[in-house]
N, C-alpha and C positions, 0 to 999 in steps of 0.2 A: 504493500500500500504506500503509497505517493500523496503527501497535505500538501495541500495548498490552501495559505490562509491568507485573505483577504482584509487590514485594517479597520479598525474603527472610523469612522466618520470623526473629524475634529473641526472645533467651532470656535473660536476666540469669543471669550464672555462678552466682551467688548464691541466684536462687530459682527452680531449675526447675518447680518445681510452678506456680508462681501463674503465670509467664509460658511462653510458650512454645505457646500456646493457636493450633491446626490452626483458621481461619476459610477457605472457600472465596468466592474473590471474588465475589459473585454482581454486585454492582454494576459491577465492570467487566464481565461478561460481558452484561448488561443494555445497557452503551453498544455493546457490540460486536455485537449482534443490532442495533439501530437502527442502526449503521452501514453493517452488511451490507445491511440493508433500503432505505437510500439508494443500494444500491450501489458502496458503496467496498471496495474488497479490504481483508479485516483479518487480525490476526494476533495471537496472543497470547501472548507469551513467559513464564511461570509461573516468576520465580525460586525460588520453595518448590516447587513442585509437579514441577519439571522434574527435580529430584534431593533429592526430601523426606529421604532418608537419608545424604546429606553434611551434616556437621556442621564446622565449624571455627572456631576463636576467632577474637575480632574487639575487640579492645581489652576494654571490662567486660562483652564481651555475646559469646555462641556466635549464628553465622550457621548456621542450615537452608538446604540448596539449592544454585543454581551457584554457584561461584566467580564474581567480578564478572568476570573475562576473558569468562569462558563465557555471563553475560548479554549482554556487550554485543557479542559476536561473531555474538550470535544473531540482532540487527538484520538486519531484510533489507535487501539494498544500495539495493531501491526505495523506502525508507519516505519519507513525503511528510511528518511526523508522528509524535510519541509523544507517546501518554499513560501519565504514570510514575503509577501511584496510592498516594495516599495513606492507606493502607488502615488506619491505627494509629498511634498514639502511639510507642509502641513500637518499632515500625517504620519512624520516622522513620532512626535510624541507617541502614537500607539504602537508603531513599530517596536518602539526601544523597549516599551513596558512587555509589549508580549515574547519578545526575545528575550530578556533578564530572565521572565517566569518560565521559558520552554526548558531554558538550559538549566533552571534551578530546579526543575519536575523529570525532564526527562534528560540527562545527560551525556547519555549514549544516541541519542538520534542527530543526526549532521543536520545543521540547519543553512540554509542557503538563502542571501538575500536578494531576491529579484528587483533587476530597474524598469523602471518604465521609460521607456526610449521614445513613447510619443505621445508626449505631452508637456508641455510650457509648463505648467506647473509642479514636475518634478524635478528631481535633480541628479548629476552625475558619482552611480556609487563608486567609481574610478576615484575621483576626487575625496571618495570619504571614507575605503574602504578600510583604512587603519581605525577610524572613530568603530565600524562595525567589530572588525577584528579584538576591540578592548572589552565591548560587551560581550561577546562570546559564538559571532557569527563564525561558524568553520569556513563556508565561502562566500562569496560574491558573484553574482553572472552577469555579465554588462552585454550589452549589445542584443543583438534578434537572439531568442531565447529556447525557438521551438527543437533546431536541431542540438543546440550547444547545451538545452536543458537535458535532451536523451542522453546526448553520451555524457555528460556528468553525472546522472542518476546511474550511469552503465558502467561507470566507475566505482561510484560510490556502492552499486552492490556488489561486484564482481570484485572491490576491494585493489583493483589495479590503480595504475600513477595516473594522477589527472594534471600534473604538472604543466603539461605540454599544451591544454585545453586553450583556444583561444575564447577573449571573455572572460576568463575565471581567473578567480583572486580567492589565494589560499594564504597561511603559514605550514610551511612543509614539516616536517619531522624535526626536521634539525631551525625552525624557528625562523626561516626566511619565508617574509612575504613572495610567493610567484602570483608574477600577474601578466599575462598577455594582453595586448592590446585585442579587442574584434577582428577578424580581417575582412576587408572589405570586400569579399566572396559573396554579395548576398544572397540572400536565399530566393527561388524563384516563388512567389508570394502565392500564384495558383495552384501550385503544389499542396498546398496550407489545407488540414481539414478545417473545415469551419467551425467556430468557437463553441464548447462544448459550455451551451448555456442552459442547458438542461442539470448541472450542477448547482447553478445557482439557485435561490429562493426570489425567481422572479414574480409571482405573484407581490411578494411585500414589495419590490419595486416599484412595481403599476399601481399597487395601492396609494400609493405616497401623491400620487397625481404632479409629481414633481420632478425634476431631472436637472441636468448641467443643459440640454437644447429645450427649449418650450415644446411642454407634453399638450395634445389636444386631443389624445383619440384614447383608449381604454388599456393598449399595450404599444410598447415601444421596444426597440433594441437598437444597440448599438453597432455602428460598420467603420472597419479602418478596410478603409478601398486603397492606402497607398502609404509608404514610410520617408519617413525624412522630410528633409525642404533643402531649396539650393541654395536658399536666401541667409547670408553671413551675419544677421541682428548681434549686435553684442551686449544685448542683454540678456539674450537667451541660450537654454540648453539646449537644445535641438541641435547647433552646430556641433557640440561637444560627444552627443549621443549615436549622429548619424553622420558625421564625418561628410555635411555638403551635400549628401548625397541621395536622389530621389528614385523611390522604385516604388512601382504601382502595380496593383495586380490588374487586370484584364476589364475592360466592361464587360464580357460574356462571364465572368468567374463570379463577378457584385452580383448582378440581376441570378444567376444560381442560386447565390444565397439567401439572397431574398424571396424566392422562389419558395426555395427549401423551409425556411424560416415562417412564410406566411402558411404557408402547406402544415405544418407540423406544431404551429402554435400562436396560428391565425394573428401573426402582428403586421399590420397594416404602416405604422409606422417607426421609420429608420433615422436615425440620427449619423450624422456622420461625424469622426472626431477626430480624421487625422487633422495634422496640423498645416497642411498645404494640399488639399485634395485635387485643385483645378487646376495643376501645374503643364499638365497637356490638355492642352481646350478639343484637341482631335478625339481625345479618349473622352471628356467630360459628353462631347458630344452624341459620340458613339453611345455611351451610359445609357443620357434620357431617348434616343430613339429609340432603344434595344426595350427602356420601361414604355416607349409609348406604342411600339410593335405589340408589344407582348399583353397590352392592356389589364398592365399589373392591377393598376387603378391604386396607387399607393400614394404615401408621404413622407419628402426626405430634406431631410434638413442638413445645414453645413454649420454646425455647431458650435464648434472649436477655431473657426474662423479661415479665411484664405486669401491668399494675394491678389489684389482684384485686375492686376493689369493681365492676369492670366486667365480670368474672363475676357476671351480677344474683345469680343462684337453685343450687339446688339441680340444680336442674332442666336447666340449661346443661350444668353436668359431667355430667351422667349421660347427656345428649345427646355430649356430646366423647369420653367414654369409651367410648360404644356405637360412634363411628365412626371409631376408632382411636387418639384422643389418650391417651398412657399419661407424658407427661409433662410438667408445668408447671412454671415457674420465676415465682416474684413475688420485690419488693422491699421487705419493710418499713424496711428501711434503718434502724434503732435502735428499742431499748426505749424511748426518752428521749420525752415531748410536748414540751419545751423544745426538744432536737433538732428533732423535725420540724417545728415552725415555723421553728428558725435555715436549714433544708432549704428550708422552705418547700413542703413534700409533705403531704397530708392521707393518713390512713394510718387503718382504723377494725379494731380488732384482733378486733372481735366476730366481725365479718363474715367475715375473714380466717381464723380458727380455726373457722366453721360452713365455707365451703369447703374449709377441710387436710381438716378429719374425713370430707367426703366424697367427695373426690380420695383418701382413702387407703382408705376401704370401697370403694370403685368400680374400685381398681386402679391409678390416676393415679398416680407418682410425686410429688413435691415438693419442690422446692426454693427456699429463705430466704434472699435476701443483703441482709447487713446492711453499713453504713461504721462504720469507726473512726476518729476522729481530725480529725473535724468542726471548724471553729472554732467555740470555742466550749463543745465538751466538754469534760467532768470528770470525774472516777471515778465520780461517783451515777451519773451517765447512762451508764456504759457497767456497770454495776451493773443499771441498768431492760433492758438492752440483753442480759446476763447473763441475768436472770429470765425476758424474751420469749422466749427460746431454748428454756430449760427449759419454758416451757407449749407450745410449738406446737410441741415434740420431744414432749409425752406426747398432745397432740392428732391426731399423727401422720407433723410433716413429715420424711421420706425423707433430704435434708441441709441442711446450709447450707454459705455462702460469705461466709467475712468479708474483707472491703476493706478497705485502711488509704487513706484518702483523700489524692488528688492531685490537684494544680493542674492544668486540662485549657482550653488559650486554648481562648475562644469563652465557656467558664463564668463565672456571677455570683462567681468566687471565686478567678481563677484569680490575680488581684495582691495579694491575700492571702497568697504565700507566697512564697518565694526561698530558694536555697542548689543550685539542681538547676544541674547544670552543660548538658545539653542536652534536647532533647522526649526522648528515647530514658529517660531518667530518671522521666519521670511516668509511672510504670505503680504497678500494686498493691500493690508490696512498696518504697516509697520510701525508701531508707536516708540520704537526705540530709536527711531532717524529722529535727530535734533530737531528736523524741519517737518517734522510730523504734521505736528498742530496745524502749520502755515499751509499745507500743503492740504492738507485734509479741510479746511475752510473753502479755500478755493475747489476743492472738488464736489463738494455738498453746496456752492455759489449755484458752481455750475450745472449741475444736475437740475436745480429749481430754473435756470434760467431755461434751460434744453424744454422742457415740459412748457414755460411760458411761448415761447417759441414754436412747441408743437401747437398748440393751443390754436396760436395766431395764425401761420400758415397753413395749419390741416386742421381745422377742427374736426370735421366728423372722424376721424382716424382717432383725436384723443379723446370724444365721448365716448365714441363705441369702447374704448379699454375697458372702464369699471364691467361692462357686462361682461368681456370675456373673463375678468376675473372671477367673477360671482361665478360664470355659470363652466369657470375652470374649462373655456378651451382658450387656452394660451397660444398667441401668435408671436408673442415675444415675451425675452428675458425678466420685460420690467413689471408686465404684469405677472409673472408667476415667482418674483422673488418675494415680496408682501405676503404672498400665502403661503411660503417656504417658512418665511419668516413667524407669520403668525402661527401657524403649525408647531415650529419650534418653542413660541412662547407657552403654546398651549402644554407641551408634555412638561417643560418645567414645570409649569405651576400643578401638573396634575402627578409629578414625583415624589 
């Protein structure tokens, strides 16, 4: 038997709204199909998912999910193996607690910490796998996980040297860290069985009426259609994780899964979460013909955000919107040009505002996130940052999302900054940046003015919200955070 355990949900007392965000693992469910497919009995303990509606304080931060007894009791007596994953920054805190109690209950079982490679909100365990190695991690597996996870479980029983492993970070016998970098061999993705999500306790999922993309229909699930991004941001981990480099699995392999997925547990809508999905506008396009051939009759969203100059045309979105996509997330990430080269992100605003205008004629929702608190900025630049808002709020975008920027290891930025007391600390609302306060003003300014703004150029877009909240079919982020939110307040008070 093979665990795989799944984190608790972690929430900063401080700022429920920004943190607290419902991600389903789809990457460990990804290693967990490839493992069953090896034939190893697997198993997937879900600390969030197993009890989404326990809440309970945990030093500066509320725990979603089991009590750590109740995770680690969950181990099965035959496990040969866990993999804890690393699924968030954030969520480092649950990590470290459930690690301390696996190796203080079970001793004898190798524990192995999984990275999440596609996602901006985690981080590089390359970069921290000593902090692992002090609490009692045997290894580390960086990189794509599905083949590099078999033969380390194939070592690990078979008791041979895994030395050689690329990915893997150990202390050998004699007390040296080995660690091989990934090699950039990647995997061919259609290869991939698809994510074993029948492990999961997706019903509690669906119940929640809530997610990281705006939930509107009764079940959802998640799809990584592609890995990596080409785009060099130095703020983020993606470069660190995927070494530049984009690999996409097939539109005929996606619409499979979807296929399979709607067929076997009727979910009608898909959220997508890679971090740069539209990076070939040939393949994005192939995608929605293939769902409008096949008259899926579904709904899919881009979740996690994407580079919008890689939406070529007009013509794209009105292809996406014919075959169910009703909502897009991009990143202009500042008003400032000074910013985005400190970014080092090319960003072309013309372009970006000819796509809002017709993602919002077409019916596509939209959403804008921007960082604050770049090094580097100043009040002009979050002034130009200001102004950008107000045009692509009367151009049409739906919402935004502002960041206050955190140090994230693995990033070109991340020794740039100090004062956080552990990873649990770097998330979006960092109150240990001196400029916290200042920064966090001006982003709650702005947020009030975005809304006055929608108000003025779109009214009926901002009446119609209160109803989609009430009657919870969410078209965007901002109306189904409130009810995240208040959800949240409700299990406190009912703990």
């Amino acid at each position: 038997m093979i665990t795989l355990i799944n984190p608790n949900l972690i929430l900063l007392k401080k700022d429920i709204f920004t943190t607290g965000i419902v991600y389903m693992p789809v990457a460990l469910c990804s290693l967990a199909a490839s493992l069953k497919k090896a034939n190893y009995s697997v198993n997937i303990i879900d600390a969030f998912g197993n009890k989404p509606n326990q809440i309970l304080p945990d030093e500066n931060f509320y725990s979603r999910g089991l009590k750590l007894e109740e995770t680690i009791d969950s181990v099965h007596p035959e496990t040969r193996a866990i993999f804890l994953y690393a699924i968030s920054l954030i969520g480092h805190h649950s990590v470290v607690k459930i690690l301390l109690k696996l190796k203080d209950k079970y001793p004898q079982i190798p524990i192995i910490i999984l990275e999440n490679t596609q996602a901006v909100t985690a981080y590089s365990l390359r970069k921290v796998r000593q902090d692992f190695y002090k609490l009692g991690a045997d290894y580390v597996l960086t990189g794509e996980s599905e083949e590099r996870g078999i033969q380390l479980i194939d070592g690990i029983v078979n008791n041979t040297d895994v030395s050689q492993l690329e990915g893997v970070g150990h202390i050998n016998k004699d007390g040296v860290d080995t660690y091989l970098p990934p090699s950039k061999d990647y995997l061919n993705l259609d290869n991939l069985p698809f994510p074993a999500y029948e492990l999961l306790p997706l019903e509690n999922y669906w119940k929640l009426k809530y997610s990281h993309g705006p939930f509107q229909t009764k079940k959802y699930l998640p799809l990584l259609t592609s890995r990596g991004c080409p785009y060099p941001c130095n703020f983020c981990v993606i470069p660190e994780t995927n070494s530049l480099k984009w690999r996409s699995r097939s539109a005929e392999n996606i619409v499979a899964e979807i296929e399979h997925f709607k067929e076997t547990l009727g979910v009608t809508e898909y959220h997508i979460e890679d971090v740069d999905p539209t990076v070939s506008d040939k393949r994005t396009k192939e995608f929605s013909s293939l769902l409008i051939d096949k008259k899926l009759n579904i709904i899919w969203k881009i979740c996690a955000g994407t580079k919008v100059e890689t939406m070529r045309s007009e013509e794209t979105i009105e292809l996406m919107a014919k075959s169910g996509c009703n909502y897009i997330s991009i990143s202009p990430e500042t008003g400032s040009p000074k910013v985005l080269k400190l970014i080092n992100k090319p960003f072309k605003l013309d372009h970006a505002s000819k796509i809002i205008k017709k993602m919002s004629k077409v019916g596509i929702s939209s959403q804008a996130c921007f960082v604050l608190g770049y090094p580097g900025e100043e009040d002009e630049d979050r002034v130009m940052t200001h102004d950008m808002i107000k045009d692509l709020t009367r151009k049409g975008v739906d919402e935004v999302a502002l960041f206050i920027v955190t140090p994230v290891p693995g990033s070109s930025i991340f020794d740039q900054f100090s004062g956080y007391q552990n990873y649990s600390d770097l998330n979006f609302s960092p109150e240990w940046r001196d400029d916290y306060i200042k920064l966090n003003k001006f982003r709650l300014a702005l947020y009030r003015k975005f809304l006055i703004w929608k108000f003025l150029y779109h009214p009926f877009k901002f009446v119609k919200q209160p109803f989609l909240f009430l009657f919870r079919k969410f078209r965007t982020k901002m109306e189904m955070t409130p009810f995240r939110a208040l959800h949240t307040l409700f299990l406190l008070k009912s703990s």
